[in-house]
VOGU-3710 file (C-alpha; in Angstrom, 3 decimals, decimal comma):
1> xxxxxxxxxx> -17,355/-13,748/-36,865  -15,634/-16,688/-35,517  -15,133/-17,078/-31,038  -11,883/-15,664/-30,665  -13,491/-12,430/-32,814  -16,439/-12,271/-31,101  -14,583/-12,130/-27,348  -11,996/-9,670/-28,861  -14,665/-7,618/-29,174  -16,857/-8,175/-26,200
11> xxxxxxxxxx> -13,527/-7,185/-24,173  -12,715/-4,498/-26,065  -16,539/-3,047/-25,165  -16,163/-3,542/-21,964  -12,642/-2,249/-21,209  -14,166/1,211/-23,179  -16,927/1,074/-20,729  -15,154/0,043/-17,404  -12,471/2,354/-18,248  -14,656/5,394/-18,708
21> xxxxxxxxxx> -16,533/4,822/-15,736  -13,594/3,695/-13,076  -12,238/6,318/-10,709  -8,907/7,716/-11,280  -5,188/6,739/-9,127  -3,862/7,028/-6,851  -6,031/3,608/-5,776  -4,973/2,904/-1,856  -6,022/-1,481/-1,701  -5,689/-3,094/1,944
31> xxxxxxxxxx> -6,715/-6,251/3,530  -5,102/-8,117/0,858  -4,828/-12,114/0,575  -2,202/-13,448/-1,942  0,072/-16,328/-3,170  2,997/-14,521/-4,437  5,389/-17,239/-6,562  9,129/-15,983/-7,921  9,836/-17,597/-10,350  12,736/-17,946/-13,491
41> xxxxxxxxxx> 11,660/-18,435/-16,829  14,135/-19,037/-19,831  15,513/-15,822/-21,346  14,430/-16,232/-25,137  10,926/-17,180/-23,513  10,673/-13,582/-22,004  12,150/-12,287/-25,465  9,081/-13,414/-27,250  6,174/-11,635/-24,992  7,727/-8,433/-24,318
51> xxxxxxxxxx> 7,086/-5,425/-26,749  9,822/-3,542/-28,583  12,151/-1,272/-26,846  12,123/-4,028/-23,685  14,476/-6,148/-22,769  14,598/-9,368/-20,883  16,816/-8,906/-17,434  19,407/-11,842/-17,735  18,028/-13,497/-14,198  14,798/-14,328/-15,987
61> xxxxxxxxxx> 13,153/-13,646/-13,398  9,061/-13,514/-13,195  5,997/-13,515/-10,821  3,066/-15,336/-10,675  0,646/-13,579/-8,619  -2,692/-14,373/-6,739  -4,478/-12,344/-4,319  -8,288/-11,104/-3,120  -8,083/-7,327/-2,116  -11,021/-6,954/0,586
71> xxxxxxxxxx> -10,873/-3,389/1,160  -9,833/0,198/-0,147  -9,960/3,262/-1,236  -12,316/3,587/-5,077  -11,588/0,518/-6,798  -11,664/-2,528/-3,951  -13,060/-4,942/-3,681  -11,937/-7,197/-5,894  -9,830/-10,073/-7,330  -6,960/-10,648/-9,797
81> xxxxxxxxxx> -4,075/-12,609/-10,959  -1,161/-11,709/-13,257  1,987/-12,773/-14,713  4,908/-10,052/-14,375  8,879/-10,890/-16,309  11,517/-8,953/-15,240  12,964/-6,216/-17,771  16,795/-5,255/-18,088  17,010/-1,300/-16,062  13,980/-0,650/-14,261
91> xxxxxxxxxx> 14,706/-1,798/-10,927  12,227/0,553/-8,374  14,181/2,424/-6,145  14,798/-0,281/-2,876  16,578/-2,649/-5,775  13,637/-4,714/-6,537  13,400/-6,051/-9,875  10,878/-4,338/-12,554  8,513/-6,291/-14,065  6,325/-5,799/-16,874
101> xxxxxxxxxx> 2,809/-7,084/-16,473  2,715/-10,098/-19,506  -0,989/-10,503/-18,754  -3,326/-9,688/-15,841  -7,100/-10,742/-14,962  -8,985/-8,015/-12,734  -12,554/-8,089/-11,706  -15,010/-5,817/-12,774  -14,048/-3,214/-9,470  -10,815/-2,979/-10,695
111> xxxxxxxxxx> -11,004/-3,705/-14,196  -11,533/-0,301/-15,686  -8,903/1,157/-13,378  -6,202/-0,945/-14,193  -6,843/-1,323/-18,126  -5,549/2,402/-17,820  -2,172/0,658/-16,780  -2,223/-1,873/-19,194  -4,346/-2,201/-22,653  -2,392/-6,155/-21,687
121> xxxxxxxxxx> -4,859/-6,741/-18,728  -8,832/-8,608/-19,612  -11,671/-8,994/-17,306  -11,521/-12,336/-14,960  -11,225/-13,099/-11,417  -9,844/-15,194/-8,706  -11,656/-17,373/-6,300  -9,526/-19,679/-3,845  -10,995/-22,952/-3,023  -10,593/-23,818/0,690
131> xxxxxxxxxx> -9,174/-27,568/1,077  -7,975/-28,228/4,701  -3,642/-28,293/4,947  -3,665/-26,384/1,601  -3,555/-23,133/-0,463  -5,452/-23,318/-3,539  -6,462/-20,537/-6,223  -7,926/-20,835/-9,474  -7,990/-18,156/-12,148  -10,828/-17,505/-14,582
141> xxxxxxxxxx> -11,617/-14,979/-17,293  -15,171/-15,240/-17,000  -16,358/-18,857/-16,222  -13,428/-20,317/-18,272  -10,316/-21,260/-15,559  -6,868/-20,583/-17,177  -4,630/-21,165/-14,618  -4,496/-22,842/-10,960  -1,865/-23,859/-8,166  -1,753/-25,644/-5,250
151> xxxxxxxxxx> 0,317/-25,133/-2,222  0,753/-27,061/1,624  -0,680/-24,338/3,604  1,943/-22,340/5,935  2,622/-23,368/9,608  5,409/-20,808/10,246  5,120/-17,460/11,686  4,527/-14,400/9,618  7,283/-12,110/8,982  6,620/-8,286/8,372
161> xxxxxxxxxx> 8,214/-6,914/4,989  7,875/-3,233/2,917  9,450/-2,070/-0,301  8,561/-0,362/-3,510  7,284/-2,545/-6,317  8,260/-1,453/-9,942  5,572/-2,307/-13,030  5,841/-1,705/-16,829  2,473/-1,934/-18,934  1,203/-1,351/-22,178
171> xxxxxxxxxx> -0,269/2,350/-21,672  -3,846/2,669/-24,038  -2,170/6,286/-25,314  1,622/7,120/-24,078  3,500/3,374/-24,872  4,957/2,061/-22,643  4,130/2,888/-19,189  6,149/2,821/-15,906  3,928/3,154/-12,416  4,942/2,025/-8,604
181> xxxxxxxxxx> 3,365/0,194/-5,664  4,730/0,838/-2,375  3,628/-2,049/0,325  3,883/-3,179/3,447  2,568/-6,769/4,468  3,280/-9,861/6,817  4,393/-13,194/4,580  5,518/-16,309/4,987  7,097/-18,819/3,127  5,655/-22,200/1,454
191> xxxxxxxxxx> 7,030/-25,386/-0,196  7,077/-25,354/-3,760  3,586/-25,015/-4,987  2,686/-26,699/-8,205  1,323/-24,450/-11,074  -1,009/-25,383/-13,914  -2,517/-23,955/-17,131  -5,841/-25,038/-18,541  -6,075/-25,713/-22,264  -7,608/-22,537/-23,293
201> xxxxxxxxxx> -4,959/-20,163/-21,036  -3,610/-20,191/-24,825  -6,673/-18,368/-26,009  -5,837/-15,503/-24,088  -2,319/-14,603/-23,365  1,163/-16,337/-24,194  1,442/-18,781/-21,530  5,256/-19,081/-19,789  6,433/-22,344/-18,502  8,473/-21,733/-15,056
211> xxxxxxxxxx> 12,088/-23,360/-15,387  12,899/-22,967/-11,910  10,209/-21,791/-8,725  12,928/-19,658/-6,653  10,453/-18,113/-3,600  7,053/-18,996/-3,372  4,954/-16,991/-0,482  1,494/-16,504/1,282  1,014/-13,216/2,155  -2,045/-11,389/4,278
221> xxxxxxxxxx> -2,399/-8,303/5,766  -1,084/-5,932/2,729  -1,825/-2,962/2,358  -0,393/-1,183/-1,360  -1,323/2,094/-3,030  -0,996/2,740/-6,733  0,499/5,316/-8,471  -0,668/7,004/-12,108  0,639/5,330/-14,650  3,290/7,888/-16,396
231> xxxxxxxxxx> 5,098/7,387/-19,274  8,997/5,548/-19,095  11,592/8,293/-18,604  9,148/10,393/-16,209  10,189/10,056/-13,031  7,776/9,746/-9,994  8,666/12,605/-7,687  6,172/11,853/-5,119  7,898/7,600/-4,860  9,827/8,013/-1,839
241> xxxxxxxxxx> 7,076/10,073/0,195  4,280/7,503/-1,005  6,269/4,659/0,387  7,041/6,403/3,679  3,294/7,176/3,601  1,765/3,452/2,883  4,129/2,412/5,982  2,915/5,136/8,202  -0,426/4,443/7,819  0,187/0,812/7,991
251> xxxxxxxxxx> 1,746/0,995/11,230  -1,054/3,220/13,003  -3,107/0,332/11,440  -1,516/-2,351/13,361  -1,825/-0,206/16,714  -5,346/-0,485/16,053  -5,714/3,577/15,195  -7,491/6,157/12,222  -5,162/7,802/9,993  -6,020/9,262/6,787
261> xxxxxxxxxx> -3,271/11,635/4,807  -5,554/14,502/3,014  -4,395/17,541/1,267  -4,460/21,098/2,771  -8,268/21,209/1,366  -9,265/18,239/3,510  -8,958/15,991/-0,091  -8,540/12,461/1,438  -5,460/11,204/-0,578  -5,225/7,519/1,309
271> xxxxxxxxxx> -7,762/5,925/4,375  -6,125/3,581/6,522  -8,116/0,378/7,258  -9,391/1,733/10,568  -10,240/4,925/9,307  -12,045/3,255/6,232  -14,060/0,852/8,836  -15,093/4,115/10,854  -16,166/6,054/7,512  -18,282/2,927/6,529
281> xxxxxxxxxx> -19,899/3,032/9,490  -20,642/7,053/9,542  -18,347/8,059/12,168  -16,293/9,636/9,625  -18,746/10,734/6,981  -17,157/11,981/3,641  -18,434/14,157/1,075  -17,259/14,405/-2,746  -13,823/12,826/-1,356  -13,252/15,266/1,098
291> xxxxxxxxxx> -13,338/14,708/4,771  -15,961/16,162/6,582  -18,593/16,167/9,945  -22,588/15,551/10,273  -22,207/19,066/12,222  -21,287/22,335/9,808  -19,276/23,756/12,134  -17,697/20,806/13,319  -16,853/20,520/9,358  -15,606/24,531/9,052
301> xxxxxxxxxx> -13,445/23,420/11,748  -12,096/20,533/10,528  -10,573/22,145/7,333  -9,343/25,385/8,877  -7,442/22,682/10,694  -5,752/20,937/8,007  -5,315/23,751/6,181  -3,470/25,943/8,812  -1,342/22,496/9,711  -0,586/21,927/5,773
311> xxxxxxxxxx> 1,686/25,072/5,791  4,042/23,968/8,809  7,043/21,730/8,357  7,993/21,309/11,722  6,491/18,064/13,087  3,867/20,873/14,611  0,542/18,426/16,306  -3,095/20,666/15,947  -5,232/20,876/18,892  -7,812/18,107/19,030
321> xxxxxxxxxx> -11,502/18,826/17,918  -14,429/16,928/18,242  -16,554/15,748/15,650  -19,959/14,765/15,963  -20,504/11,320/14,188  -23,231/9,264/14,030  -25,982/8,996/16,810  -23,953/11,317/18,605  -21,077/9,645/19,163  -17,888/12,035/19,468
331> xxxxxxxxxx> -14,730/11,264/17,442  -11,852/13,128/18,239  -9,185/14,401/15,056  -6,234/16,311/14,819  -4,016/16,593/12,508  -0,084/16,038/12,331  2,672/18,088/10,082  5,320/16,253/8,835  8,213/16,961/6,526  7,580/16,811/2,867
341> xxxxxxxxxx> 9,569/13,722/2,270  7,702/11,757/4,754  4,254/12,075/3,578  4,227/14,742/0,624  4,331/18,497/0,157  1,241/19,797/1,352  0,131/17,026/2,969  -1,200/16,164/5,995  -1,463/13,021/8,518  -5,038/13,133/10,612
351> xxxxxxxxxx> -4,673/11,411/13,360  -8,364/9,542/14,849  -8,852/9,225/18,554  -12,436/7,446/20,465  -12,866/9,082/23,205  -13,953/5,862/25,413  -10,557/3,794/24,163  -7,312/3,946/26,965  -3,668/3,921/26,063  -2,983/2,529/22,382
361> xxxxxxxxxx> 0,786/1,372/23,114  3,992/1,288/21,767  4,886/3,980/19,337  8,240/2,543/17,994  7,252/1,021/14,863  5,359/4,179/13,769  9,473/6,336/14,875  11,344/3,518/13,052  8,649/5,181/9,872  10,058/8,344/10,607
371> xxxxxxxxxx> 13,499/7,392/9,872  14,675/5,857/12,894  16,915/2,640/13,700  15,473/0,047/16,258  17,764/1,588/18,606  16,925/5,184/18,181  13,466/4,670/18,123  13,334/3,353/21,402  15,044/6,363/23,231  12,820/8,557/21,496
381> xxxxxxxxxx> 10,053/6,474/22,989  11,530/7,225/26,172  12,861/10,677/26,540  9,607/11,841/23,975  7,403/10,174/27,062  9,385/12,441/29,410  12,403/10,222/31,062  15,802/12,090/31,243  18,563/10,555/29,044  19,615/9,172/32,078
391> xxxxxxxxxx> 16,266/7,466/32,907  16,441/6,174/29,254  20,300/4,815/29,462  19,484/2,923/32,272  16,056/1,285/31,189  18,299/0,439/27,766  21,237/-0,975/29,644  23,276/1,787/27,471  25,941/4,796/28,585  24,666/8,456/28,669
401> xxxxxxxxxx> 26,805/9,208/26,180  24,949/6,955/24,040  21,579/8,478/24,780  22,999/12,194/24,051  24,894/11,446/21,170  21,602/9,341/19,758  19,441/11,992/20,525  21,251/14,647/18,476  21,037/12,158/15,360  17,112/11,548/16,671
411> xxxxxxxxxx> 16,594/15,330/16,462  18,264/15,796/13,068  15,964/13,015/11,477  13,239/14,514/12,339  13,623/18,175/11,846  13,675/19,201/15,193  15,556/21,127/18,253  14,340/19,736/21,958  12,602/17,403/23,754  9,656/19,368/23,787
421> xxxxxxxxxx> 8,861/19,008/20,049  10,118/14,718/20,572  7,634/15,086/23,445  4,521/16,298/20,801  5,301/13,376/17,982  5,837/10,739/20,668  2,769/11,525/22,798  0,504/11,677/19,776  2,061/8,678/18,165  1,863/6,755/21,102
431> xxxxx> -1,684/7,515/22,680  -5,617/7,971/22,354  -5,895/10,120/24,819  -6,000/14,177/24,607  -2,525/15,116/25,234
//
């Protein structure tokens, strides 16, 4: 059995085993770390690595991609790099081109999960090497380094971006495979990084030679959320809710509070970062995937809850229980109905509160989530915290008329009648305390 035998099989082991072993999607990944590099590659060179029934897009578009994932729900943490080319009428939903994932290096977290994607994707990992004024990060499958670049490090501000990411794979029993990754992130952009391949990439996938590096960026804070992996043609009828969810969550992130979505049995479906920090530390113990409470009938509680709130449509806000975490500390949960197309049918957002925190701020970003334009969201900010449209016209510089008319299109967005039901989302999108 010659080398190139001998690792065939060694992988193909090991995929069996990681596979059988790895949890199943949806996989929520945040506190990501990448170099994200656009690039366009000649057309007959995407010809040649793509498997029947695919077709090259005419851009030639393709991605190199880099990145550390430090936290998440079942498969993080862990490393990877891949090489996606763009395919001819698979664009995801926001316009953004699909990409089929040439070749793809996870580490053994993530491995098993994504080989379910992709029979394409090996074993490997990613380390970044920290040189002072630069970006640097080396691929590897196992100690063997395939591919590396190099890029200045960024000096300009990060910008915030979120979308819908389309991927095509090699699927270990349906064909081809079509799955989505809806993100939100800050990025910024670099100078033109350089990008090398070690002798033995060769060994292990098709290498493609770059023509043209069109938008090379760093990116940090990301937060993404797989999908299952369903064969092309099926449509994913939860996309649009999953997107609106990842950039929900996101934003209660960035405010600094919990959120977990969970289904009407208290099944935690995605952990924001917070929330995952407080379960790690047992204020928010779990059990079999399910949220739960060190006291039983601070648990019973909990899920009569959810479950009651699953059923309502209206933008309805639960009472507020306590929970009983850890060393008797008291964490405070209730739980938030939303329409099906913002978070799912039968789902549920859970809002986290400390008890000894103040005021957590602004709630616009979290309204602009709901639906809402810059402008909008700020008068809901306004008359939801109890100002009168007038109050609200004059702290905007804007006409009454404005205000009404913006409030009727406020109301419609959101499913509801009166400033009474603006007044429950805003005040529990917009504080820790007990309303």
């Amino acid at each position: 059995m010659n080398r190139k035998e001998l690792l065939d099989q060694t992988i193909r082991l090991r995929t069996r085993q990681s596979r059988e072993s790895a949890p199943l999607p949806y996989y929520h990944v945040n506190g990501i770390d990448m170099i994200y590099i656009m690039c366009r590659f000649g057309r007959d060179q995407v010809a040649k690595v793509l498997p029947p029934g695919l077709e090259p897009a005419e851009s030639g578009w393709g991605v190199f991609n880099f990145y550390t994932a430090n936290a998440g729900w079942s498969i993080a943490p862990y490393s990877a790099f891949y090489l996606g080319v763009e395919v001819a009428g698979y664009d995801s939903p926001d316009g953004q081109p699909g990409l089929f994932l040439h070749m793809g290096h996870y580490s053994e977290n993530a491995f098993g999960a994504m080989e379910r994607y992709n029979t394409r994707l090996r074993p490997g990992h990613m380390d970044w090497d920290h040189v002072p004024g630069e970006l640097r990060a080396r691929g590897f499958a196992g100690n063997t380094e395939l591919i590396n670049v190099r890029a200045a490090a960024p000096s300009a501000p990060f910008h915030l971006k979120e979308g819908i990411n389309r991927y095509l794979g090699v699927h270990p029993e349906c064909g081809i495979s079509s799955f989505y990754v809806p993100f939100s992130c800050e990025y910024v952009d670099l100078e033109t990084p350089e990008i090398t391949y070690l002798s033995e990439a060769a060994q292990h996938f098709h290498p493609l030679v770059p023509e043209e590096i069109v938008w090379p960026i760093a990116v940090r804070n990301m937060t993404i959320t797989f999908s299952p992996p369903r064969r092309l043609g099926v449509e994913d009828t939860q996309l649009v809710s999953d997107q609106r969810a990842v950039g929900l969550l996101d934003a209660f992130a960035r405010s600094g509070r919990a959120a977990a979505i969970v289904d009407a049995s208290s099944r935690i479906l995605r952990l924001n970062p917070v929330a995952e920090t407080l379960s790690q530390s047992g204020f928010l113990p779990l059990a079999n995937g399910r949220m739960t409470s060190w006291q039983k009938a601070d648990a019973a509680r909990l899920e009569e809850v959810v479950a009651a709130t699953a059923v309502q449509r209206d933008g309805r806000v639960s009472d507020q229980i306590a929970l009983e975490g850890r060393h008797g500390r008291l964490m405070l949960a209730q739980a938030l109905s939303l329409e099906p197309s913002v978070v799912g049918d039968g789902r549920v957002i859970v809002l986290f509160d400390d008890p000894a925190e103040g005021p957590q701020g602004d709630c616009v970003p979290a309204l602009r989530l709901l639906g809402l334009t810059e402008a909008e969201a700020k008068i809901a900010a306004l008359v939801g915290a109890g100002r009168s449209p007038a109050e609200a016209a004059d702290a905007l510089e804007l006409s009454v008329n404005t205000v009404r008319s913006a409030l009727k299109l406020i109301y419609d967005k959101l499913g509801i009648g009166r400033q009474a039901e603006l007044a429950k989302i805003v005040t529990r999108l917009e504080s820790r305390a007990i309303a």
